[in-house]
C-alpha positions as CSV (number, residue, x, y, z in Angstrom):
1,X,17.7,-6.6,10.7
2,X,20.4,-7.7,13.3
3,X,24.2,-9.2,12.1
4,X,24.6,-12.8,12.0
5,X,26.9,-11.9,15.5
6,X,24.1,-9.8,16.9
7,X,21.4,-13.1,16.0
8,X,23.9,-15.2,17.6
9,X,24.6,-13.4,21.0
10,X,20.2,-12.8,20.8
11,X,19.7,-16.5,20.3
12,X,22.6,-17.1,23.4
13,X,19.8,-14.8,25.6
14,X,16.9,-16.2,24.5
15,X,17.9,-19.9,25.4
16,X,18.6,-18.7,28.7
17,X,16.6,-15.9,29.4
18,X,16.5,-13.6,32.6
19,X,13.2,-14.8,34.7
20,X,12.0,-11.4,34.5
21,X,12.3,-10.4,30.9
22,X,10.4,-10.8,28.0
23,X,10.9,-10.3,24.9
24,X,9.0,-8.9,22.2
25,X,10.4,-9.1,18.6
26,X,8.0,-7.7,15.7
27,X,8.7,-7.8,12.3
28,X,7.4,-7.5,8.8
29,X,10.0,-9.5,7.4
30,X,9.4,-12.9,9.7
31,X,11.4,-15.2,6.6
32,X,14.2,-13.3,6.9
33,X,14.5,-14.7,10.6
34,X,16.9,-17.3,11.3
35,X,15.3,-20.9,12.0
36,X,17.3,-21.2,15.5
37,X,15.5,-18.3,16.6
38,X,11.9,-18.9,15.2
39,X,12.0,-22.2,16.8
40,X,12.5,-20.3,20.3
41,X,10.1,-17.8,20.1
42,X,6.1,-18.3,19.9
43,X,4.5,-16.3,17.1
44,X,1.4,-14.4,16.4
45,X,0.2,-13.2,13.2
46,X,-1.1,-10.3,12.9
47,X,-3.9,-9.4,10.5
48,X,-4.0,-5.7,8.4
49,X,-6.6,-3.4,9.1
50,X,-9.3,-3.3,6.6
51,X,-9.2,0.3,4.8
52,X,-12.8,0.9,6.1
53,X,-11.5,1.1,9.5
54,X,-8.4,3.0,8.9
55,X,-10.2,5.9,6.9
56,X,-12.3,6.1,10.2
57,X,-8.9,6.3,12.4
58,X,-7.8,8.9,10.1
59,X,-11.1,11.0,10.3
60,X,-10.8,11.4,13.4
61,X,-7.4,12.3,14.0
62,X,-7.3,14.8,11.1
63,X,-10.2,16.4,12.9
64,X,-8.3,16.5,16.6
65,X,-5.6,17.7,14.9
66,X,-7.3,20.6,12.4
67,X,-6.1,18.8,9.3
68,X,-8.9,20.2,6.6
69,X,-8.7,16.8,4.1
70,X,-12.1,15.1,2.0
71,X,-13.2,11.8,3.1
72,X,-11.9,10.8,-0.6
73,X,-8.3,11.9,0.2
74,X,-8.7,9.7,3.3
75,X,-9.7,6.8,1.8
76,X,-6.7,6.7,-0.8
77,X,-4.4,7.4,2.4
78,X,-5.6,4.6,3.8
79,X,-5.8,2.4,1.0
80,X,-2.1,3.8,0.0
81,X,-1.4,2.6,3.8
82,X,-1.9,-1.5,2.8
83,X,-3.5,-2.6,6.2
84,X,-0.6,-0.5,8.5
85,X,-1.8,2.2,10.9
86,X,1.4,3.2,11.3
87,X,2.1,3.8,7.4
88,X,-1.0,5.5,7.0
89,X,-0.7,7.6,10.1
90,X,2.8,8.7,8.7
91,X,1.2,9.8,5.1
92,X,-1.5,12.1,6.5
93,X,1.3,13.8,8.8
94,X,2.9,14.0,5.5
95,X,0.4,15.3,3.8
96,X,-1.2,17.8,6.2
97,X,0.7,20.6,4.5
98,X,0.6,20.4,1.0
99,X,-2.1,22.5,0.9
100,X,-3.4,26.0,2.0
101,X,-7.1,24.9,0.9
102,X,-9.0,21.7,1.9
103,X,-6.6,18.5,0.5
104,X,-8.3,16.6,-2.0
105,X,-8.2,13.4,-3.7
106,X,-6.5,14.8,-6.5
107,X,-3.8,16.3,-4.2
108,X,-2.8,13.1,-2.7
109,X,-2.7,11.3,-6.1
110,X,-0.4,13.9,-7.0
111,X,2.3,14.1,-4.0
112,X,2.4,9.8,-4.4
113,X,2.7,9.6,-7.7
114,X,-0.2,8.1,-8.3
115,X,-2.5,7.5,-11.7
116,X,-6.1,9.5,-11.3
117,X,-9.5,7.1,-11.7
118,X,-10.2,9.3,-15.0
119,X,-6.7,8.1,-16.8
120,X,-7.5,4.5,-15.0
121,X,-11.0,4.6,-16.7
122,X,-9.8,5.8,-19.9
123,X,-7.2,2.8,-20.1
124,X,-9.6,0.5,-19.5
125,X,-12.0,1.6,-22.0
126,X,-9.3,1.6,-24.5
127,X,-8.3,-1.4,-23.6
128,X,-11.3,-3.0,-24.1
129,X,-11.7,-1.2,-27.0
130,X,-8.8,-3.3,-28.4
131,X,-7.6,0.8,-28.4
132,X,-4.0,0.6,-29.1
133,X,-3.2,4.4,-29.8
134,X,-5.7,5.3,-27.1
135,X,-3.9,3.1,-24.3
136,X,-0.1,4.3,-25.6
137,X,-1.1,8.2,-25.3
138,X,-2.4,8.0,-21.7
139,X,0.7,5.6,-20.8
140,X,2.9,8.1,-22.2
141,X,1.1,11.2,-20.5
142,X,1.5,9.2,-17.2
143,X,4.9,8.4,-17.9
144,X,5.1,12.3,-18.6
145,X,3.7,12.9,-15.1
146,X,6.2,10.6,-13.3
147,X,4.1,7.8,-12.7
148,X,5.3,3.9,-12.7
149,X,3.9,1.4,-15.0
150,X,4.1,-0.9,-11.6
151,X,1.6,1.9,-10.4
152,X,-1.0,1.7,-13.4
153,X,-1.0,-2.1,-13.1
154,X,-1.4,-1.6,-9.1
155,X,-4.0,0.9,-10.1
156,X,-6.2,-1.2,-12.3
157,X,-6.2,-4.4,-10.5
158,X,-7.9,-2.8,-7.8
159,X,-10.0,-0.9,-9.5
160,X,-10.9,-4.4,-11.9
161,X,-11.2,-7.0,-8.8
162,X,-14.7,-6.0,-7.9
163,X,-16.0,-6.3,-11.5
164,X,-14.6,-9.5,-12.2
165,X,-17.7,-11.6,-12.0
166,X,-19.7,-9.1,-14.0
167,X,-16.8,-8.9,-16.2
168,X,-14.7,-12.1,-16.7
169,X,-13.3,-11.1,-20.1
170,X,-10.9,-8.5,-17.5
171,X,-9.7,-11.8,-16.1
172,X,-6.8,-12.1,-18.7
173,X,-6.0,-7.9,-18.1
174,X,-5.8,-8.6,-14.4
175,X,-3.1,-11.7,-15.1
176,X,-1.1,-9.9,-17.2
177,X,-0.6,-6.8,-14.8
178,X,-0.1,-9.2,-11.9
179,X,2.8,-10.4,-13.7
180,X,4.0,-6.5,-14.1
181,X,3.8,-5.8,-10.4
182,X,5.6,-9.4,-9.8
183,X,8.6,-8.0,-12.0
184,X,8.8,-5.1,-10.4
């Protein structure tokens, strides 16, 4: 992000621009913009990538590059990634040497914190089960593990969107943990 100054000498160039320049701004943050120079500019939205596609990216760069990873550990990558090349790139470069063996799913969950599908599972089940002790032990032995309660919630509202129309009685679980993430 750029000063007030630096937006104001920007916006002086930009309302009389050099005939041979153009400018490119890109940003993630485009509210954070100030109107005097979003009312100069013309703007393009960009859409994310879907995770299909990334995982494919990935493939084949991890093989160009020798980087022995699952197709399992690829597809959290790029689902980890939310829609950015770039972010997801950065992770597998990351992640290329954690590991002397093939890098698995449950090696990536590991280095980014986050909660395995068998703990996931096991809270929902308990959860449905109306399992109160059951859903307090596995918070606490993620908790243990170093993993955020903004994670679990991430975790299970992914993992519950597809089964919503096969299982509306999730629809209140999904709520509640969308408020969790929103807190966070």
């Amino acid at each position: 992000m750029l000063s007030k100054s630096a937006f104001n000498a920007l916006l002086k160039t930009l309302e009389e621009p050099p005939e041979h320049v153009i400018f490119i701004l890109a940003t993630t943050d485009a509210e954070k913009l100030p109107e005097t120079i979003l009312s100069r500019v013309q703007r393009f939205n960009f859409r994310t990538i879907s995770p299909e596609d990334i995982s494919r990216h990935l493939a084949q760069i991890a093989a160009k590059e020798s980087i022995d990873i699952d197709s399992d550990a690829l597809d959290l990558i790029a689902r980890h990634g939310r829609g950015s090349f770039r972010d997801s790139i950065s992770l597998l470069d990351q992640v290329q040497n954690i590991s002397e063996s093939k890098i698995s799913r449950q090696d990536i969950e590991s280095m980014l914190g986050i909660t395995p599908d068998e703990m996931i599972e096991q809270l929902l089940q308990a959860y449905q089960a109306n399992d109160i002790k059951t859903t307090l032990s596995v918070v606490d032995n993620a908790e243990i593990k170093g993993i955020s309660a903004e994670s679990i919630a991430n975790q299970i509202i992914y993992k519950v969107r597809p089964r919503l129309a096969d299982e509306p009685q999730l629809i209140d679980l999904v709520d509640k943990l969308i408020e969790v993430s929103k807190s966070n």
